[in-house]
ZANUPA-442072 format. One line per 5 residues: number of its first residue (from 1); for each residue x, y, z of N, C-alpha, C. Coordinates in nm, 2 decimals. Layout:
N
NUM	X:Y:Z:X:Y:Z:X:Y:Z; ...;
//
This chain:
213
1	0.63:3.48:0.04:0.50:3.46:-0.02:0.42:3.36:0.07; 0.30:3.40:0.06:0.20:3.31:0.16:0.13:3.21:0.08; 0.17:3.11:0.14:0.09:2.97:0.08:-0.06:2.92:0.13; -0.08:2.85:0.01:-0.27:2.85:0.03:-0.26:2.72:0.09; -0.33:2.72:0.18:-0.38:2.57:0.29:-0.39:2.45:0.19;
6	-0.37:2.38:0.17:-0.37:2.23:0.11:-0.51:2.18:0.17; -0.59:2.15:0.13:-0.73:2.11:0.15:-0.68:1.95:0.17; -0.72:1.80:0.23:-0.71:1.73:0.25:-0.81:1.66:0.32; -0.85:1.58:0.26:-0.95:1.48:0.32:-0.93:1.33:0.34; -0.89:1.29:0.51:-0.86:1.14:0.45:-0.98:1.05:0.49;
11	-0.97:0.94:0.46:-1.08:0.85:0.47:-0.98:0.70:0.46; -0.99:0.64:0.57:-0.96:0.51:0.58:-1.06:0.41:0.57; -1.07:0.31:0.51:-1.18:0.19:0.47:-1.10:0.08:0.50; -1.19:0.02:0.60:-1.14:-0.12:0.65:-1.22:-0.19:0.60; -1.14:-0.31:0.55:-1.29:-0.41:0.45:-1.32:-0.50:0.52;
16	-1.31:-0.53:0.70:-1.32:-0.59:0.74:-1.46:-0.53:0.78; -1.59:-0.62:0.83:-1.70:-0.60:0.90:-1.71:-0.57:1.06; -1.75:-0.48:1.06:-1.79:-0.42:1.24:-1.89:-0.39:1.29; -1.92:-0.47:1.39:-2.04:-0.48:1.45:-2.09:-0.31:1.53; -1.95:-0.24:1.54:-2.01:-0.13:1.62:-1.96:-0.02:1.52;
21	-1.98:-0.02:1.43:-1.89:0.08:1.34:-1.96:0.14:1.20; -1.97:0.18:1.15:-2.01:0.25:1.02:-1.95:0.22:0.90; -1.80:0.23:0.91:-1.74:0.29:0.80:-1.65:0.15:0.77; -1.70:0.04:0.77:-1.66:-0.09:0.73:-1.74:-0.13:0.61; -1.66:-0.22:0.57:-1.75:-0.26:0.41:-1.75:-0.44:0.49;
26	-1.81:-0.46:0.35:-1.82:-0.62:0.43:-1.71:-0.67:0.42; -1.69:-0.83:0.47:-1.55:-0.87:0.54:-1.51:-0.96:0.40; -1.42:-0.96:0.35:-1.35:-1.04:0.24:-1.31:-1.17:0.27; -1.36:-1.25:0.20:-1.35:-1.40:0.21:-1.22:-1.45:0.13; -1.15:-1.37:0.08:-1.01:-1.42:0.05:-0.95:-1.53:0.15;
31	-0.85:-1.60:0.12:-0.80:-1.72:0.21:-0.67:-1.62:0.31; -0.61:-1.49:0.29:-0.53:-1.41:0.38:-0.65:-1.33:0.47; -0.69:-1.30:0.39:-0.79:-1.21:0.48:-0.89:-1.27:0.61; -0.89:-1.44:0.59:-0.96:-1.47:0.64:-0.82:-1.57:0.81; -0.74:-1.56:0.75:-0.66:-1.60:0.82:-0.57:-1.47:0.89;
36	-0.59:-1.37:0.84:-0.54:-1.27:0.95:-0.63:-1.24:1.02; -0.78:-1.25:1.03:-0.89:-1.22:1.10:-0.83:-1.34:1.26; -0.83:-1.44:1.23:-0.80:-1.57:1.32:-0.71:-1.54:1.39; -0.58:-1.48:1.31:-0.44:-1.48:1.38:-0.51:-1.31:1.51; -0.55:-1.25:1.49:-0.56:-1.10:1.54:-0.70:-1.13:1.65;
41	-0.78:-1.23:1.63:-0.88:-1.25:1.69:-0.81:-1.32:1.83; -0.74:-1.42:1.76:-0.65:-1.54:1.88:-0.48:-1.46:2.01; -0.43:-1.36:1.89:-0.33:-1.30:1.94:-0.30:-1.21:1.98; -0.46:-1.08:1.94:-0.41:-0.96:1.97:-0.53:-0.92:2.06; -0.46:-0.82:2.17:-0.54:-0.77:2.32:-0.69:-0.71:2.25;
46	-0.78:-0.79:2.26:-0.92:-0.75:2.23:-0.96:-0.80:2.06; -0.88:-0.80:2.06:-0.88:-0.91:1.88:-0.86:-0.83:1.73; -0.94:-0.87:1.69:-0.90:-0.75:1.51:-0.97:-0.64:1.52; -1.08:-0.62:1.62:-1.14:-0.49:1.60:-1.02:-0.41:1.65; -0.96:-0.42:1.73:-0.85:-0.31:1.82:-0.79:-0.28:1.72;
51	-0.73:-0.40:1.68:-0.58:-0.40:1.61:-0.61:-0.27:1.45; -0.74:-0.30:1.40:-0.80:-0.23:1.27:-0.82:-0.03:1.29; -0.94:-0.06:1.40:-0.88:0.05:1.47:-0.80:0.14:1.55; -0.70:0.06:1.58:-0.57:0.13:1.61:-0.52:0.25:1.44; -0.52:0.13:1.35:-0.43:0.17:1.26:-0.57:0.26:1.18;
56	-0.71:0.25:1.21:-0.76:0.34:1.20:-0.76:0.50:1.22; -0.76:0.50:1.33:-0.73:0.61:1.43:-0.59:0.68:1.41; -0.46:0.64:1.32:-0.38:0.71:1.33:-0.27:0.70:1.20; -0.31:0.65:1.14:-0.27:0.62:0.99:-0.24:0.76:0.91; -0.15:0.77:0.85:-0.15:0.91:0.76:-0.08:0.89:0.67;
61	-0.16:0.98:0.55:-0.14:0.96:0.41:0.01:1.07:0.40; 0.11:1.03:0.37:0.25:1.12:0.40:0.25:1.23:0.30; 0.29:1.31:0.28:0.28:1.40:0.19:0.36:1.39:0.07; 0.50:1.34:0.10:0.60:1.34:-0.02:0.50:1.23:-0.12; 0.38:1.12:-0.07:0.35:1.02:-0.17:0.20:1.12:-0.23;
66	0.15:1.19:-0.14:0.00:1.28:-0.19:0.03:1.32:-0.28; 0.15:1.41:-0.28:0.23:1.53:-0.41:0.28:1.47:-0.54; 0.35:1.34:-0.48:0.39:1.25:-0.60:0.35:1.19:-0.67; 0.18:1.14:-0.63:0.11:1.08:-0.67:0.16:0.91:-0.61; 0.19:0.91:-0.52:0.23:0.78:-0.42:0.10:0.66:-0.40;
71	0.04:0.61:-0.53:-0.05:0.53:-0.45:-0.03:0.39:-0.53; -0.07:0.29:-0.46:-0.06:0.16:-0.45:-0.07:0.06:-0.32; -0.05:-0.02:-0.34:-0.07:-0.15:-0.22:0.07:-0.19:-0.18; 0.13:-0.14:-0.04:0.18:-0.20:0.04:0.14:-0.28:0.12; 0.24:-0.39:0.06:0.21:-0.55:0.14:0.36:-0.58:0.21;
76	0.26:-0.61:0.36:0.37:-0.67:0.49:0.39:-0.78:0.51; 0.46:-0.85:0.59:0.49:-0.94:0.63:0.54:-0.96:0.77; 0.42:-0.96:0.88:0.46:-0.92:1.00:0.50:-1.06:1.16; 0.65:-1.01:1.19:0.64:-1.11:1.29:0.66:-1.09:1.39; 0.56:-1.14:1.50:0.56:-1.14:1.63:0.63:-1.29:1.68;
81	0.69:-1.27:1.79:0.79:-1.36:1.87:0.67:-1.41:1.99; 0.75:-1.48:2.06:0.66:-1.56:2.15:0.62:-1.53:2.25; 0.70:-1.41:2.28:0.73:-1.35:2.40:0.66:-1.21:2.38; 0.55:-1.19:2.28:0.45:-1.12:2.30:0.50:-0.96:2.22; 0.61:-0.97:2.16:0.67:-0.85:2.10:0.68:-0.88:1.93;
86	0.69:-0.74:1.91:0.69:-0.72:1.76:0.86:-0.72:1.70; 0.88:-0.84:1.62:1.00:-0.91:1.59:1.07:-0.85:1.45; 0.95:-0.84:1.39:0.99:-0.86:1.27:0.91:-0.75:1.14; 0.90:-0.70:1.07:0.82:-0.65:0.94:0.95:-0.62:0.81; 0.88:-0.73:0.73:0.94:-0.73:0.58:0.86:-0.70:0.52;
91	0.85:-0.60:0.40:0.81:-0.53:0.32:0.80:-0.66:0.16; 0.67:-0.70:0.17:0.68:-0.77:0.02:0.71:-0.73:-0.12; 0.70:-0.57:-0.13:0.72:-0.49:-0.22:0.77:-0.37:-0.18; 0.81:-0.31:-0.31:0.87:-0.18:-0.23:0.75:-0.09:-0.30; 0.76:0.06:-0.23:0.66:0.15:-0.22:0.73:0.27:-0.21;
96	0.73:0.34:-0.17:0.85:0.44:-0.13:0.74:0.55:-0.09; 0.79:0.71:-0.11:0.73:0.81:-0.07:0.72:0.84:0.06; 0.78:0.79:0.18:0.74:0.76:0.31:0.63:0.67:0.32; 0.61:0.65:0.24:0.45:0.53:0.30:0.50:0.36:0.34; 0.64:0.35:0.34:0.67:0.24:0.42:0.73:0.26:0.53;
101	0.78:0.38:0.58:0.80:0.44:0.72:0.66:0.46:0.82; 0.59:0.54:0.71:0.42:0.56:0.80:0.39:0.36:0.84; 0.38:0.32:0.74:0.34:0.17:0.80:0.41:0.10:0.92; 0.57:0.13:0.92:0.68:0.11:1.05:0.58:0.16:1.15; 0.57:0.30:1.14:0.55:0.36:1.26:0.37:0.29:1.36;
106	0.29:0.28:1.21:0.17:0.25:1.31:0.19:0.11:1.35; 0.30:0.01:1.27:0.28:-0.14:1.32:0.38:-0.13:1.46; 0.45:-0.01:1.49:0.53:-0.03:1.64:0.40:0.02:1.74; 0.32:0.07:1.69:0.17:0.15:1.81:0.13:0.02:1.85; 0.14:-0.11:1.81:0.06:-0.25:1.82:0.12:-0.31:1.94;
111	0.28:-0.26:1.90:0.36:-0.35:1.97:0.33:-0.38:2.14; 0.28:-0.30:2.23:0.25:-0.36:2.41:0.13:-0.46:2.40; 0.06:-0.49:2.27:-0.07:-0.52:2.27:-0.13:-0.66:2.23; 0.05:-0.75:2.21:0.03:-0.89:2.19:0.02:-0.96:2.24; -0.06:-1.09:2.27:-0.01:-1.19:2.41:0.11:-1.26:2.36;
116	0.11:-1.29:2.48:0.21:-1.41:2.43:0.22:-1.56:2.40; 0.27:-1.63:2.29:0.22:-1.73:2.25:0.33:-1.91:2.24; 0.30:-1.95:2.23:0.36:-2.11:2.24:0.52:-2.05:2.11; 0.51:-2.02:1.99:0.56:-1.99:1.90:0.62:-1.85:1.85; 0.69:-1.83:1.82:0.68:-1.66:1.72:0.59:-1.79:1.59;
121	0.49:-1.61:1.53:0.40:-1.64:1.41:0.42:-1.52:1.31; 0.39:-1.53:1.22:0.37:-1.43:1.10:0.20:-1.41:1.05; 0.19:-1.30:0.99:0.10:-1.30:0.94:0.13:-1.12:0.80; 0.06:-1.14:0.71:0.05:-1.10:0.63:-0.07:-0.95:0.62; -0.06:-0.86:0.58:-0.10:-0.74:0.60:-0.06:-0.61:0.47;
126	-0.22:-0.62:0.37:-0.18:-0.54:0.25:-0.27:-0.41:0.31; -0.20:-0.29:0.26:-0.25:-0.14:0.29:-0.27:-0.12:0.15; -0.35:-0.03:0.12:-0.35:0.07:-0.01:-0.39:0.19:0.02; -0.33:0.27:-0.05:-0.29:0.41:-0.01:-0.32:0.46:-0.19; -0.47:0.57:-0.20:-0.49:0.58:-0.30:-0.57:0.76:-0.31;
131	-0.54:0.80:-0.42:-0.60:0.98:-0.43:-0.73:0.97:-0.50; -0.87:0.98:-0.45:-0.97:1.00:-0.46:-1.02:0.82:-0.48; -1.09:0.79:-0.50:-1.15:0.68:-0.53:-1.09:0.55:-0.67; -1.03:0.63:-0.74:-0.98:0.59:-0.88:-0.83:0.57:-0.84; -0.73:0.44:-0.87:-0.81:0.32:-0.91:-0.85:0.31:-0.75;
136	-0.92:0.13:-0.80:-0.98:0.11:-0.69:-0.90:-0.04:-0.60; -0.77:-0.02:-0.54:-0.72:-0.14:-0.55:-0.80:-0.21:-0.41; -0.74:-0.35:-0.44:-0.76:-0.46:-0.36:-0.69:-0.48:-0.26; -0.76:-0.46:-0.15:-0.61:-0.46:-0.04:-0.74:-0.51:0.10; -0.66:-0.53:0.23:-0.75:-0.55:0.33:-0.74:-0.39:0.41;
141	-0.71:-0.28:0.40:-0.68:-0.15:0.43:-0.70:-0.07:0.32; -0.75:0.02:0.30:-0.75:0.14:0.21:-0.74:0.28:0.27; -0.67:0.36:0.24:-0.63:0.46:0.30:-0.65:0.54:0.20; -0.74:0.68:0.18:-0.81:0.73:0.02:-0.77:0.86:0.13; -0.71:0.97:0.05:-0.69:1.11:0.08:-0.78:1.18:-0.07;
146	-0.86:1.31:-0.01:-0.94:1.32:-0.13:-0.92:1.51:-0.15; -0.85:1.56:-0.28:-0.82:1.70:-0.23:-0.67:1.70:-0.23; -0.62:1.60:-0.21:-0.47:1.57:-0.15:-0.39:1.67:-0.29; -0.23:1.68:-0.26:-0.15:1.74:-0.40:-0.07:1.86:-0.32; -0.09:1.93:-0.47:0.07:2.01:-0.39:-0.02:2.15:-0.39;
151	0.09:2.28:-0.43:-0.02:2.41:-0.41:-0.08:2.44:-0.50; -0.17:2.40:-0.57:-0.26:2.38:-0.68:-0.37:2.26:-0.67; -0.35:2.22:-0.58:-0.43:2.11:-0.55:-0.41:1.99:-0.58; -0.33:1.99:-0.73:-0.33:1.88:-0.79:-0.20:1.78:-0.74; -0.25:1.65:-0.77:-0.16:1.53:-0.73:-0.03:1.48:-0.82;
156	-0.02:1.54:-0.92:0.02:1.51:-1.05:0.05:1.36:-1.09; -0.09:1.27:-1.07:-0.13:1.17:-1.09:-0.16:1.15:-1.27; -0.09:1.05:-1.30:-0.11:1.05:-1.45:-0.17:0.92:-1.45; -0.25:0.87:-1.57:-0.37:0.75:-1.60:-0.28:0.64:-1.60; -0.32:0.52:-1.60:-0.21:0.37:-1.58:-0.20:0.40:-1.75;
161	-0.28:0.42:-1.81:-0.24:0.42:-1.96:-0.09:0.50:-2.03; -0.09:0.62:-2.00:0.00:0.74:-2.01:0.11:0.69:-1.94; 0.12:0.59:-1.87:0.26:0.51:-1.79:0.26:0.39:-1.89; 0.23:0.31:-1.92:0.21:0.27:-2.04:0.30:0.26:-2.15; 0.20:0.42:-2.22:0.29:0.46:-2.34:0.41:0.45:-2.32;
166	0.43:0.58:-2.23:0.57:0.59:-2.20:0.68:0.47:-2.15; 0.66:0.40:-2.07:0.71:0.26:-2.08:0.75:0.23:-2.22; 0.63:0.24:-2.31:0.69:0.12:-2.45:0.76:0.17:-2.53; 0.76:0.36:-2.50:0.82:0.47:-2.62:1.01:0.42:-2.55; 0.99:0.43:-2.42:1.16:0.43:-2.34:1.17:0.29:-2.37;
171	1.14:0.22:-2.39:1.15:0.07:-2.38:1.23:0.10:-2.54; 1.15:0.12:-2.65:1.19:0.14:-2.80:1.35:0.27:-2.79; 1.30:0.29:-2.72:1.47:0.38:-2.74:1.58:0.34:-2.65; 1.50:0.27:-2.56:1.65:0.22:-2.45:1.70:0.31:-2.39; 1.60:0.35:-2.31:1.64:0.44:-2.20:1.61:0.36:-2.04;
176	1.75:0.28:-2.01:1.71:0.19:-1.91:1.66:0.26:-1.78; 1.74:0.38:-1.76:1.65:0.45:-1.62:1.46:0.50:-1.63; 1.46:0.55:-1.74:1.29:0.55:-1.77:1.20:0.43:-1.77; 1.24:0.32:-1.84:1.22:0.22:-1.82:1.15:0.16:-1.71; 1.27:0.17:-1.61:1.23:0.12:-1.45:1.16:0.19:-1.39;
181	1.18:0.36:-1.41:1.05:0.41:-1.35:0.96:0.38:-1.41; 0.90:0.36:-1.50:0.76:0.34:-1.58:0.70:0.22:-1.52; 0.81:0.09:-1.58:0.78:-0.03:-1.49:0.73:-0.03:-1.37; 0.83:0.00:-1.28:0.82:0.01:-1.10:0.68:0.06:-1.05; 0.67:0.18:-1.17:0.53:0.29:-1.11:0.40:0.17:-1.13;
186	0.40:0.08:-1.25:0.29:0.06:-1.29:0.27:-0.08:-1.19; 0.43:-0.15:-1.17:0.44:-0.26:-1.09:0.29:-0.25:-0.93; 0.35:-0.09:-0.88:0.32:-0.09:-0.74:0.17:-0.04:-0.78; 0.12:0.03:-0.89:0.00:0.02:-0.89:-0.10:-0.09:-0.94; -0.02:-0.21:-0.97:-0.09:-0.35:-0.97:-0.18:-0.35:-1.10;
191	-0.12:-0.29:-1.16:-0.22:-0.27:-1.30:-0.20:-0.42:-1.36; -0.30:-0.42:-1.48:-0.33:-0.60:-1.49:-0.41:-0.59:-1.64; -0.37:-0.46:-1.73:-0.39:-0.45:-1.83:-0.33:-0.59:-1.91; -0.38:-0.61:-2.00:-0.36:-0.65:-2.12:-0.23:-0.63:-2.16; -0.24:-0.50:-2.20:-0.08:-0.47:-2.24:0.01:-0.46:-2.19;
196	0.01:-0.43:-2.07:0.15:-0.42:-1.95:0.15:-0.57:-1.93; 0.06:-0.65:-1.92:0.15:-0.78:-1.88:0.17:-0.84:-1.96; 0.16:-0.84:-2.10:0.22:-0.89:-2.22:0.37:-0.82:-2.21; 0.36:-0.72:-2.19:0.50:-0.63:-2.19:0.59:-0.70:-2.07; 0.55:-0.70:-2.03:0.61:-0.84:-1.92:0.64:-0.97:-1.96;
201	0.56:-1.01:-1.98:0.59:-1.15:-2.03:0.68:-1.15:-2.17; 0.71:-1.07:-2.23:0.80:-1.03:-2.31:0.93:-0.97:-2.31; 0.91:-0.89:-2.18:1.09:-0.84:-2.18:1.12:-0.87:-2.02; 1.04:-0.93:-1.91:1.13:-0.93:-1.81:1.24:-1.01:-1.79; 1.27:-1.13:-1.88:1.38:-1.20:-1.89:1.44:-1.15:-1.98;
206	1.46:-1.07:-2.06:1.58:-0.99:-2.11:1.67:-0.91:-2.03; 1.77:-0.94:-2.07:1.93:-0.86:-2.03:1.90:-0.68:-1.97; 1.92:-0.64:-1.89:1.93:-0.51:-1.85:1.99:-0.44:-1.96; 2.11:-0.49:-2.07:2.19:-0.43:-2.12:2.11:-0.39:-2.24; 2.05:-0.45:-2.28:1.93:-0.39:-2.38:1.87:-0.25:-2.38;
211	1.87:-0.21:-2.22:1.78:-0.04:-2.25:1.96:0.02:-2.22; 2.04:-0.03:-2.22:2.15:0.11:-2.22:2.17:0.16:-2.31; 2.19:0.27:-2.32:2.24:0.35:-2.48:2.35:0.27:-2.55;
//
């Protein structure tokens, strides 16, 4: 059977400002965002514009996370050594779907393009990876595929609400595997409801043994 083309539209948004560029929003005054501008301006071959557009120019939205509905904010933790190479990347959270492999692969494209410095340094680096505009996370990278999903088009993206529910229904029956997915899903979408983080502050110091049958 012949399969119908997957329509796909990506769009990368750097929230940094660019003097020669279009498709930048203005620059975020957060206190990381403002100090990875410094570190990439001071350490990297031509400064943050390269470094933004690098990861502009070749970034991809992986498919296993389009289909799965894979979106949220992967946050890095990246170290370069002194000797002008790429040392180190620790994942602050986990993410899955390939989209912490895709981030491996474009932070090794960086790698010929550091000077070299008195110290190895770190610096910090959040992506978001999101299907159409909705939600709208906070991150210094946004990676929006629009059309994305499986052969029907659709993402089988379900509302932070409907994760939620389900959360509190498995939570009431003690179903510890549902549970963590529900959690995990709503963890990496950074939701900041009301009720999910009451639900937090409520059961994340309880016993795992509680959702077993």
């Amino acid at each position: 059977m012949k399969m119908k083309p997957k329509y796909l539209f990506l769009l990368v948004v750097l929230t940094f400002a660019f003097s020669t560029h279009n498709f930048g929003q203005s620059i975020s005054h957060s206190p990381k965002e403002k100090a990875l501008k410094l570190v990439l301006e001071n350490n990297y071959q031509d400064g943050y514009e390269a470094f933004l557009n690098l990861i502009y120019k070749n970034i991809k939205y992986p498919e296993e996370a389009r289909i799965n509905c894979g979106i949220g904010v992967l946050r890095t933790k990246v170290t370069i050594g002194a000797e002008g190479k790429l040392k180190a990347i620790e994942f602050l959270n986990n993410f899955g779907f390939g989209v912490d492999q895709e981030v491996v692969r474009i932070l090794k494209m960086t790698e010929e393009n550091w000077k070299k410095s008195e110290k190895d340094f770190s610096f910090e680096l959040s992506i978001a990876f999101q299907l159409s505009e909705y939600p709208n996370f906070e991150s210094m990278i946004k990676v929006i595929a629009y059309g994305a999903g499986g052969d029907n088009g659709n993402s089988n993206c379900f509302e932070d609400q409907v994760l939620i529910d389900n959360l509190v229904y498995h939570f009431k029956k003690k179903h510890k595997e549902d549970v963590e997915y529900f959690y995990f899903e709503l963890i990496r979408r950074g939701n900041q409801s009301k009720e999910f983080l009451d639900f937090k502050k409520e059961n994340e110091a309880k016993n795992s043994e509680e959702y077993s049958n």
